[in-house]
Structures are given as structure tokens and as C-alpha cells.
NUVO-726809 format. One record per residue (C-alpha): x, y, z. Coordinates in steps of 0.5 Angstrom, whole numbers. Layout:
BEGIN
[[X, Y, Z]]
...
***
This chain:
BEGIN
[[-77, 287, 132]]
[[-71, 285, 128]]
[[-71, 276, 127]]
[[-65, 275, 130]]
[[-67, 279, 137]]
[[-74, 275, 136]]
[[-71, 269, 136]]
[[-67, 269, 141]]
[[-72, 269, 146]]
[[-74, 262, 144]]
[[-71, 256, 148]]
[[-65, 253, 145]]
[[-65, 247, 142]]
[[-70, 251, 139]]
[[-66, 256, 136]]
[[-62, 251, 135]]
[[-66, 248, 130]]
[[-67, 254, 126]]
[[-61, 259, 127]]
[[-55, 255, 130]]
[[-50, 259, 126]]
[[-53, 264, 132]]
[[-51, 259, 138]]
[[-45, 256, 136]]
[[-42, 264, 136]]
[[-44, 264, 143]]
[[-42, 258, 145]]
[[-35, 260, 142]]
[[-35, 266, 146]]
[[-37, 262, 153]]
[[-31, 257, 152]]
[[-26, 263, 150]]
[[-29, 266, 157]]
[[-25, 262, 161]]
[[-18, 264, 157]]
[[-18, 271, 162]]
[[-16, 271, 168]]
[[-21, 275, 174]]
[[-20, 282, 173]]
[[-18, 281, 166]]
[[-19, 287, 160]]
[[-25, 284, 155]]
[[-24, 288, 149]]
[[-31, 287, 145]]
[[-29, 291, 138]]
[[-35, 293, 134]]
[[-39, 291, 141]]
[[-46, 293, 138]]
[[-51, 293, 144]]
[[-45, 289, 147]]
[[-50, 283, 148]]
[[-43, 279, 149]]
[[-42, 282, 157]]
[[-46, 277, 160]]
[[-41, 272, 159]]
[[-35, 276, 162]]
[[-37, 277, 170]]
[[-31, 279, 174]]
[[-28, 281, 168]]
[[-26, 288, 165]]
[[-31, 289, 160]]
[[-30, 294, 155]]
[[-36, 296, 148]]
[[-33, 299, 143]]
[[-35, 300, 136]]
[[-36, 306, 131]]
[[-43, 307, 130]]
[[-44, 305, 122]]
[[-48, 298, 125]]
[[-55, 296, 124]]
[[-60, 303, 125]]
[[-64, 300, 130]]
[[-59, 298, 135]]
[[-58, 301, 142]]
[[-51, 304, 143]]
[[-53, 306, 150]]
[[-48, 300, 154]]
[[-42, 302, 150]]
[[-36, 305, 154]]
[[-31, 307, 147]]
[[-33, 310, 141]]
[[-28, 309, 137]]
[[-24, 307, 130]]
[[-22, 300, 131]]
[[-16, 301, 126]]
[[-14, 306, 131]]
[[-15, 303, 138]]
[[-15, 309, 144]]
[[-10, 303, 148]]
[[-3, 303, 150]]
[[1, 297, 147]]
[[0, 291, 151]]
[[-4, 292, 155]]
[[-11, 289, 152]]
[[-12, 281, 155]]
[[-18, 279, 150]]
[[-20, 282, 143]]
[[-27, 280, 141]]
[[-29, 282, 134]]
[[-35, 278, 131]]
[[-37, 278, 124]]
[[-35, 286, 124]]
[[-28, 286, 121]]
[[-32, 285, 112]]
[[-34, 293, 115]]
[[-27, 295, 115]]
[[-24, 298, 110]]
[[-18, 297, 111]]
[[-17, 289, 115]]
[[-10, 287, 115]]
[[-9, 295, 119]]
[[-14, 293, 124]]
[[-11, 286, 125]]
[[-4, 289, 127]]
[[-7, 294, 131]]
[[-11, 288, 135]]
[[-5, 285, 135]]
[[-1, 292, 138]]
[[-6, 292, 143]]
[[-6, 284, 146]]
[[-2, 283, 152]]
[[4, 277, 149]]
[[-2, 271, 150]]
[[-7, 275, 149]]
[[-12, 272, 145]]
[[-16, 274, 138]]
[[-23, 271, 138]]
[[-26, 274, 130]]
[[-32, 270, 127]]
[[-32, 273, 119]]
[[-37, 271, 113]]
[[-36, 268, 108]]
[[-42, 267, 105]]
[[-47, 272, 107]]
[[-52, 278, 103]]
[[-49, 286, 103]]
[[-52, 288, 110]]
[[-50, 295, 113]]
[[-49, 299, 107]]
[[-45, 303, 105]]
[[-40, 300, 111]]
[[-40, 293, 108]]
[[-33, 291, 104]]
[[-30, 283, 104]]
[[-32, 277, 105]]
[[-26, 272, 108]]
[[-24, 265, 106]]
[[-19, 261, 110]]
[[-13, 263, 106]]
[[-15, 270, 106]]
[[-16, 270, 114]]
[[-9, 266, 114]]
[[-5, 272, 110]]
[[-9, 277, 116]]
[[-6, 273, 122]]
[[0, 271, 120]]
[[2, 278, 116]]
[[0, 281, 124]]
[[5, 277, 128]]
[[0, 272, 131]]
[[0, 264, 132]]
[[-6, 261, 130]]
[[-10, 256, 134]]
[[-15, 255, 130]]
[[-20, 258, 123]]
[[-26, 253, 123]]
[[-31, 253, 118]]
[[-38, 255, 122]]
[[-43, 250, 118]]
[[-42, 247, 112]]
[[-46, 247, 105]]
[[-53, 245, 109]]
[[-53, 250, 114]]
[[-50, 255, 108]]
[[-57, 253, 104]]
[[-61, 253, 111]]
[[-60, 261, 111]]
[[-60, 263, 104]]
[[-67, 259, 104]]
[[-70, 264, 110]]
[[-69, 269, 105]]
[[-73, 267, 100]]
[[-79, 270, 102]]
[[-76, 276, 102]]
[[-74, 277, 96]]
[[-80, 275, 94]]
[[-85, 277, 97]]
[[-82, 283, 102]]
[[-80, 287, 96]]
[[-87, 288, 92]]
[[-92, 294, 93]]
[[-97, 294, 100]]
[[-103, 291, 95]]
[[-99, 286, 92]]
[[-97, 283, 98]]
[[-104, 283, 101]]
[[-106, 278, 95]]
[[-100, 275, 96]]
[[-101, 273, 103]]
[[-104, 267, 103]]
[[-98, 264, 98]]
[[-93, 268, 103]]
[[-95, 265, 109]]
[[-94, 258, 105]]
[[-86, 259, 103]]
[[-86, 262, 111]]
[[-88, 255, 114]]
[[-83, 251, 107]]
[[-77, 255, 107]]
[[-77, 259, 114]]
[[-79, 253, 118]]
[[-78, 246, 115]]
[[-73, 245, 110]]
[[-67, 250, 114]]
[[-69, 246, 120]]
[[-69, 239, 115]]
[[-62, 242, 112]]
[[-59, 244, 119]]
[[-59, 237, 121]]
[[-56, 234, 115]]
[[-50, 238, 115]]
[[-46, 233, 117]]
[[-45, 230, 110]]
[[-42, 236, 108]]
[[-34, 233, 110]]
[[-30, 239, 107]]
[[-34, 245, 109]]
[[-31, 248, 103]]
[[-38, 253, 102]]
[[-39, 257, 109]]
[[-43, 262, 112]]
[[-37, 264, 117]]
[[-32, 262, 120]]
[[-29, 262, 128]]
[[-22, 263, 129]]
[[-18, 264, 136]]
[[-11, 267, 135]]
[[-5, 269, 141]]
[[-1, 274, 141]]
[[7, 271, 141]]
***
């Protein structure tokens, strides 16, 4: 089982405590749910496992992606295959695009944020979150990493109104999930032998730097004012 789908069996205060990058995605899609109408067309654009469904009753959800994610995932409730810099849509005719931390597996971003924008309905909203400081993953399918300036060029290149591009945490929560990572860099990567002598120090840098100093580090963020070192950002842009 992946760490992030083990996680989200716990209750959330504490998955808060630990993952709270995880729950201010999903708090960022909850809100932005109300902005559809009943009967309005979702498109989730590098859908997954389409987890995001669930937050879209009433409305017209369609799963996209392209099939490079995680090998593990199942793709079964997808309802599209298909690149996302050549969406199978006709213009104007899309209410919501969702697109959460995929565009760093595109090659071509700016092309991809055009298309999202010929596709929205004038109003339609974009909901992106994209990493700033975060591992190489999915590879070969894993290309940029964004910064506020950067994400400002895209949409304003594309047509859009900015509503806003927020940093997802600051220094603390960035230093947070490096620190889950440690462990792997250091013990998960040894020989079987290895690792078995290495258990019981393992288990302590589990306990230390999975468990108490990002829970620690996770509450103290606030004093990072400028959030200028982030793990993501969240944006919200509409189509004018």
C-alpha cells in the first residue's frame, strides 16, 4: 500500500498533523465545488484513480489522464484517455477544469494551458496545484517545477483572470516532508542484509523524522511569513 493511501484512512486532525499538504488540496477542491452549477461538466485532468469524484454530486464528472502516472494506480473509473495538450472537447463547453499537481508531467505547459482555456465555458474556472519543491517522481514523465512567476506568465499568456496563486505552506511544512524522506534515503535503498542489521536505528529515524519533528515542524509554519520555499501552490483562475 502506497504511504499516501495509508494515510488516508486516518481520521483528519490526524492526517493533518502529518500530511496537511494532502488536506488543504482537498479542502481547496471541496470549496471550489460550489462554483458549478447542478448538471455542470467537471473536467478532472490527469484524474488518476479519480479520487476527486466524491466532492462533484450532481454534477458531470468526467476522469481524464494519459496513463504515465504511478504503476500502481487503477484506472478503471476513468471515463477519457487522452493527451491533455489535445483535449477531445469542443470550445467552450467544459465548467470546471481540475488539474492537481500534474501539469510538472507535461512537457509542453504553456500549450496545455491554452487548451484548458479553449475548452472552459467564458467563467469557467481552472483549479491547478503544481510543486515547487518536490523529489523527481513519475519518471521519465516528470519535467518542471513551477514558481509563482512562472504560474503567472502561464495564465496570463493563455487569457485568464487570475483569482489567485497561494503558496501550499511554507519553510516549516516544506522542511516537514523533506524530513519523511530520510529514511528512505537512508536506509531503503541498502542491501536486504543490510537493512535487517539497520532495523532497529530504522525504527528510531521512523519514530524522529516520520512522526515527531514534521508533526513539530508542521505547526510552527506560521512563523515563515513570505512562504517564499514551498512545497505547492494552489491557483484559481477564470476564463474571461
Amino acid at each position: 500500500m502506497r504511504f499516501d493511501r495509508f494515510l488516508r484512512k486516518f481520521p483528519t486532525p490526524i492526517r493533518n498533523l502529518i500530511d496537511p499538504l494532502s488536506i488543504e488540496e482537498e479542502r481547496l477542491i471541496k470549496e471550489a465545488s460550489f462554483l458549478v452549477k447542478t448538471k455542470g461538466i467537471v473536467l478532472d485532468a490527469g484524474a488518476g484513480e479519480c479520487r476527486y469524484k466524491v466532492y462533484f454530486p450532481g454534477k458531470i464528472y468526467i476522469g481524464l489522464d494519459f496513463f504515465k502516472g504511478d504503476s500502481d494506480w487503477d484506472y478503471n473509473n476513468l471515463d477519457v484517455g487522452a493527451d491533455i495538450t489535445n483535449l477531445p472537447f469542443k470550445s467552450n463547453t467544459i465548467d470546471m477544469i481540475l488539474n492537481n499537481n500534474v501539469l510538472e508531467h507535461i512537457n509542453e505547459p504553456a500549450k496545455t494551458i491554452k487548451e484548458f482555456y479553449r475548452v472552459l465555458k467564458p467563467g469557467g474556472h481552472l483549479i491547478l496545484t503544481v510543486p515547487q519543491g518536490w523529489y523527481e517522481h513519475q519518471s521519465p514523465h516528470d519535467y518542471f517545477r513551477f514558481t509563482s512567476y512562472g504560474l503567472k506568465y502561464l495564465f496570463n499568456e493563455a487569457g485568464f483572470k487570475i483569482e489567485f496563486i497561494k503558496p501550499m505552506g511554507g519553510y516549516f511544512k516544506y522542511l516537514a516532508n523533506r524530513l519523511i524522506f530520510l529514511s528512505k534515503v537512508l536506509f531503503w535503498q541498502r542491501s536486504l542484509i543490510t537493512r535487517i542489521l539497520l532495523f532497529p536505528l530504522e525504527i528510531l529515524f521512523v519514530f524522529l523524522f516520520v512522526g515527531f519533528f514534521p508533526v513539530v515542524l508542521n505547526q510552527i509554519d506560521f512563523l515563515d511569513k513570505e512562504k517564499r520555499c514551498t512545497l505547492c501552490y494552489k491557483c484559481l483562475c477564470t476564463k474571461i
